[in-house]
KEKENU-365657 format. One record per residue (C-alpha): residue in three letters; x negated, y, z. Coordinates in Angstrom, 1 decimal, padded with zeros to 4 digits. Layout:
residues N
PT   code        u        v        w
PT    ALA        X        Y        Z
...
//
This chain:
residues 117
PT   code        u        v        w
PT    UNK    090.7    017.6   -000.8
PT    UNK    087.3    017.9   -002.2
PT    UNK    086.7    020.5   -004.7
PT    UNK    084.1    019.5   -007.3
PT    UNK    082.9    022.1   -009.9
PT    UNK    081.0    021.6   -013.4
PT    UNK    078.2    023.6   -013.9
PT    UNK    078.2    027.0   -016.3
PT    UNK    076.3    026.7   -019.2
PT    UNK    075.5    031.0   -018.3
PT    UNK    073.8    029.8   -015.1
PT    UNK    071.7    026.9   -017.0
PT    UNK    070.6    029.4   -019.8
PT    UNK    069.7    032.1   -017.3
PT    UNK    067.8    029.7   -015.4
PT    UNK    066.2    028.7   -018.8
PT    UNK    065.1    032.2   -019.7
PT    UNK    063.9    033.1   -016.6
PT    UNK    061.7    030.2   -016.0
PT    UNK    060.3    031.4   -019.5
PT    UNK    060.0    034.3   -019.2
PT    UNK    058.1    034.0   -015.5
PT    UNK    055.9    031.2   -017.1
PT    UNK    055.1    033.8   -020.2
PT    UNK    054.0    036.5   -017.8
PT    UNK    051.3    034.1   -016.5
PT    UNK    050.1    032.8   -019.4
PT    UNK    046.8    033.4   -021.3
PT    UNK    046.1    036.9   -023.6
PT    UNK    043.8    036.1   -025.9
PT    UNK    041.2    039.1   -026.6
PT    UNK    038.8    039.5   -029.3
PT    UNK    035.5    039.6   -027.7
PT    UNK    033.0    040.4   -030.7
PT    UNK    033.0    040.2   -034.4
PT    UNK    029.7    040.1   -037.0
PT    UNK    029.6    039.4   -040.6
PT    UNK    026.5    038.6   -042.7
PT    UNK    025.4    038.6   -046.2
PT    UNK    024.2    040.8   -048.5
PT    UNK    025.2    043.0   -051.6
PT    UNK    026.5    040.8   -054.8
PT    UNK    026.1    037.5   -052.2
PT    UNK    028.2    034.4   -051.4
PT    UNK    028.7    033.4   -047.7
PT    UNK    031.1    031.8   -046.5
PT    UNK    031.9    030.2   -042.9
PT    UNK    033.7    026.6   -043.4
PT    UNK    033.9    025.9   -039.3
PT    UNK    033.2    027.3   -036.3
PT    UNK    032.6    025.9   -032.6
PT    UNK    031.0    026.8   -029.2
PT    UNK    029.0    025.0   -026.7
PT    UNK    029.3    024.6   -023.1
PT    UNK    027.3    027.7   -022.6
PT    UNK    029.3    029.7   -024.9
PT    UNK    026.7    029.8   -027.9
PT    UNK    028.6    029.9   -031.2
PT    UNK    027.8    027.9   -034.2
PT    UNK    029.0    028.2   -037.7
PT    UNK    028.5    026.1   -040.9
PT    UNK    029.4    026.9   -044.1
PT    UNK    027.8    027.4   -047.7
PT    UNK    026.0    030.0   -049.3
PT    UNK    024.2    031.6   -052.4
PT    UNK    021.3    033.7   -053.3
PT    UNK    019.6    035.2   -050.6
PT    UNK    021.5    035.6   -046.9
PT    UNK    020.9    038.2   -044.1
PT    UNK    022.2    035.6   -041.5
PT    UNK    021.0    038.4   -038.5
PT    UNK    024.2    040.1   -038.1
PT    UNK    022.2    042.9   -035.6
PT    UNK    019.9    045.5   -036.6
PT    UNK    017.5    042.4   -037.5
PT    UNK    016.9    040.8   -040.9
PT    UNK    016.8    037.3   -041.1
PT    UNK    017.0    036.4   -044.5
PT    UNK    017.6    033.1   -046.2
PT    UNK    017.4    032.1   -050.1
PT    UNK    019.7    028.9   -051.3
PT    UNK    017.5    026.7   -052.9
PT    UNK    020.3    025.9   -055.6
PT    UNK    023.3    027.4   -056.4
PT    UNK    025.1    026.4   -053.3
PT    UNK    023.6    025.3   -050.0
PT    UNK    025.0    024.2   -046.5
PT    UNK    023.8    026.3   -043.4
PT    UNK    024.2    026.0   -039.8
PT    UNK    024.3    029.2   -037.5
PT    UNK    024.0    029.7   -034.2
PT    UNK    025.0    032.9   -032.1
PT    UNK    024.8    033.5   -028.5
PT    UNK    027.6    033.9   -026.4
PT    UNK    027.6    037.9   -027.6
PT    UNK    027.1    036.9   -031.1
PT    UNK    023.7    037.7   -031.0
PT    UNK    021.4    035.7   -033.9
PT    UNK    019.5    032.6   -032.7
PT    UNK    019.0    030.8   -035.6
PT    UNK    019.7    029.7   -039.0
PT    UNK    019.2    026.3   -041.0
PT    UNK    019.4    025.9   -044.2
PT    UNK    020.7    022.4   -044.8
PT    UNK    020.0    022.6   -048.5
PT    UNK    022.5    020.7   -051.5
PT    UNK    021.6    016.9   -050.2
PT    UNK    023.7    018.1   -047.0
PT    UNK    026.1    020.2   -048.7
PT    UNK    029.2    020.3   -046.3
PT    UNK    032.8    021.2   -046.2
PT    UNK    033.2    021.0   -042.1
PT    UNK    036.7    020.4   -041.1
PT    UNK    036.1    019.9   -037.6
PT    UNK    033.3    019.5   -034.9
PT    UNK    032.4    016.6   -032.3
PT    UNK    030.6    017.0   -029.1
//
């Protein structure tokens, strides 16, 4: 006579947890590598979006008012909005070290949701 067994819902759930838990132990930490801030005293900056390229430069758009110190190093790089709110474009290197700054002006004035390469 052939004995045929169903299988125990422990032995499926182990199997479960450790296949998680194994997976879990491989996967990816993320670490913060580097963070700057710019601006100025009594000043409105703000960073809408943010995206790297294939060499790891950062950029980051956004809107700002008054006058900007967009170096976030020792440096001063400072900016003045030509109205009351302009767009800029930033760009870091892969440290977060400044590159450059544009100021797009009010005729570009952007709310970035999202980036395309």
């Amino acid at each position: 006579m052939e004995r045929t067994t169903t299988p125990s819902p422990i032995k499926f759930w182990l199997f479960i947890a450790f296949t998680f838990l194994l997976s879990s132990a491989y996967a990816q930490i993320p670490k913060l590598d580097w963070a700057k801030n710019a601006g100025g005293p009594g000043e409105y900056c703000l960073g809408n979006s943010i995206n790297t390229d294939i060499n790891g430069n950062v950029y980051v758009a956004g809107t700002f008012s008054g006058t900007i110190d967009f170096d976030p190093g020792p440096g001063i790089f400072e900016v003045s909005s030509v109205t009351e709110q302009d767009a800029y474009l930033l760009k870091l290197d892969i440290n977060g070290g400044f590159i450059w700054v544009r100021n797009m002006g009010t005729l570009c004035l952007l709310h970035c949701s999202g980036w395309s390469r």
